[in-house]
C-alpha positions in Angstrom: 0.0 0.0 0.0 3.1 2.5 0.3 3.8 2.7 -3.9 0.2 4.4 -4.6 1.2 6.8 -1.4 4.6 7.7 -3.2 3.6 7.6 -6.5 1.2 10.5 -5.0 4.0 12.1 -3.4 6.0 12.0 -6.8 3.8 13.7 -8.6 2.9 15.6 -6.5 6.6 16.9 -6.2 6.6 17.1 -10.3 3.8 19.0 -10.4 5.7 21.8 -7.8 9.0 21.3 -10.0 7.5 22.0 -13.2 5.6 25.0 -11.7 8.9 26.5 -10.3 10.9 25.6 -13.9 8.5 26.3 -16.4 8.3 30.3 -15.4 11.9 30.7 -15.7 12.4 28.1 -19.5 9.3 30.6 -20.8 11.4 33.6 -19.8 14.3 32.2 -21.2 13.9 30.1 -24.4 13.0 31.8 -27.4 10.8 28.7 -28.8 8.3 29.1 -26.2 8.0 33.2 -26.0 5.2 32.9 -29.1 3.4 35.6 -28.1 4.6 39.1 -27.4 4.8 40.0 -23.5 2.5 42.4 -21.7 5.8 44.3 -21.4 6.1 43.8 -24.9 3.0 45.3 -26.1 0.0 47.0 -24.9 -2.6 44.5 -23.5 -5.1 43.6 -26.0 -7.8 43.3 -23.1 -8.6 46.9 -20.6 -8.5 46.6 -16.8 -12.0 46.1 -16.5 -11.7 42.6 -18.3 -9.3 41.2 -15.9 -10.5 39.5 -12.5 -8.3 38.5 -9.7 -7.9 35.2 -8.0 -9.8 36.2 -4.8 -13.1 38.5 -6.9 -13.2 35.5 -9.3 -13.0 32.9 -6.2 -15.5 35.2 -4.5 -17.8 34.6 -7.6 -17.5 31.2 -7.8 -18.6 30.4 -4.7 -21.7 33.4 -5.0 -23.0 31.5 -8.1 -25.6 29.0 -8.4 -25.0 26.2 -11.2 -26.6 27.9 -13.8 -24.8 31.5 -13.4 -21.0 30.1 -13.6 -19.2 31.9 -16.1 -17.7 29.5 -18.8 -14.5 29.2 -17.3 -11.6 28.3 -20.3 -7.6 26.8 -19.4 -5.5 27.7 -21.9 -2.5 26.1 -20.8 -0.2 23.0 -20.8 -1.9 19.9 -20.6 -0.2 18.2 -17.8 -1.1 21.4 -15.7 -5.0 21.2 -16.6 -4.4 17.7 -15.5 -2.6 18.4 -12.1 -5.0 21.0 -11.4 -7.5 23.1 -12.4 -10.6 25.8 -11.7 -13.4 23.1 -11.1 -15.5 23.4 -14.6 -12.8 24.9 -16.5 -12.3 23.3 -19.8 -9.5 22.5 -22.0 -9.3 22.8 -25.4 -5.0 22.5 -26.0 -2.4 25.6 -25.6 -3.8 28.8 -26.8 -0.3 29.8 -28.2 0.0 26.6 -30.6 -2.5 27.0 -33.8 -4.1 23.0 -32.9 -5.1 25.0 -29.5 -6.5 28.0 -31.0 -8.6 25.9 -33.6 -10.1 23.9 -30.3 -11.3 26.7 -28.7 -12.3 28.4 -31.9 -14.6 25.2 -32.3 -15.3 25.4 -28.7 -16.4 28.7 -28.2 -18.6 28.8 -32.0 -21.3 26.6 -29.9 -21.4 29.5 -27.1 -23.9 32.5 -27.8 -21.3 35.6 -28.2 -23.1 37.1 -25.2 -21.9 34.2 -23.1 -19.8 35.3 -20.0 -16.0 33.6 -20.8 -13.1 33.6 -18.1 -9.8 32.6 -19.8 -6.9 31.8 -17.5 -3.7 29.5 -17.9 -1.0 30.4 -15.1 1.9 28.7 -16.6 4.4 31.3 -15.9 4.2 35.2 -14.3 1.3 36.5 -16.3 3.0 39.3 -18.1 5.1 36.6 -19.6 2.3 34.3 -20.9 2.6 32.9 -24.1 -1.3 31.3 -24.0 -3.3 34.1 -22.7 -3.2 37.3 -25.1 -3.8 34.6 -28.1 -6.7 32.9 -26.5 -8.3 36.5 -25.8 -7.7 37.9 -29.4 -9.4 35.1 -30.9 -12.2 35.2 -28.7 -12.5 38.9 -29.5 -12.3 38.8 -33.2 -15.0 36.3 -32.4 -17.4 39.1 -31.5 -17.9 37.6 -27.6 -18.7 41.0 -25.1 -17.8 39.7 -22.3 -14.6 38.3 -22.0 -12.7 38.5 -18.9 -8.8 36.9 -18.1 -7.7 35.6 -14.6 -5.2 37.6 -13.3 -2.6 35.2 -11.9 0.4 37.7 -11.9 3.1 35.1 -10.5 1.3 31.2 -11.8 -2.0 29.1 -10.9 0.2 27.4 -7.9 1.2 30.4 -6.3 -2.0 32.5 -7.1 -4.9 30.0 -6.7 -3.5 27.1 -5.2 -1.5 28.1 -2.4 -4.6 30.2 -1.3 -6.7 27.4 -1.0 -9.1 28.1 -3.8 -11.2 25.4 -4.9 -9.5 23.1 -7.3 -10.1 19.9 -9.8 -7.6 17.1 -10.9 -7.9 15.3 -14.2 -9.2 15.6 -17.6 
């Protein structure tokens, strides 16, 4: 009964590692800075479409079943999988065109009015190769009301560690 306990405990320690490393290979490597930093360029989104972790917690927990937003990861796989914003779909990496064509065909069965949270949390926010992509297309998709999680350091350290409700899994 003690290998299920450390295979637990193992990947539960890679989960951690690749939340401390990936932040820093993002700000280093070239091949995964596809999209332009906040720092970069202006922010294709205005401060009144962005929601912190604690408002957007707060809402969560305020809604009833029917008035959750539809809430959009738009990250790394094995991140989704470690954990997630319970409901929060997954439709591949927002800065690799197979992602963006997922959540194009995800988001053409949503009425444009629909209320959309995108978040991903790979790396410090103003370094996010997933987020300004996954927003664009959404806009050029004519949705009103999009809004991004604001996760300025990663999902670990701004969701996670402050106990915020989470989901393993596909």
């Amino acid at each position: 009964m003690r290998l299920p306990r450390t295979i637990r405990a193992l990947s539960a320690l890679l989960l951690l590692s690749l939340f401390a490393v990936l932040p820093i290979a993002v700000t280093f490597s070239p091949s995964l800075q596809g999209a332009p930093s906040q720092e970069d360029a202006a922010a294709p989104w205005s401060s009144a479409q962005t929601v912190s972790a604690s408002d957007f917690a707060s809402e969560l927990a305020a809604a009833k079943t029917g008035n959750r937003p539809a809430i959009v990861f738009v990250g790394f796989r094995i991140l989704y999988e470690g954990g997630h914003i319970p409901g929060a779909t997954y439709h591949g990496t927002a800065s690799a065109k197979i992602g963006l064509a997922s959540l194009r065909n995800w988001a053409a069965t949503l009425p444009k009015d629909a209320n959309v949270v995108i978040y991903c949390g790979c790396c410090p926010f103003k370094h996010c190769p997933n987020i300004r992509p996954a927003f664009k297309l959404l806009h050029e998709m004519g949705f009103a009301h999009i809004r991004v999680l604001d996760l300025p350091t990663s999902f670990a350290a701004d969701w996670v560690e402050k106990d915020y409700p989470i989901q393993k899994g596909l």
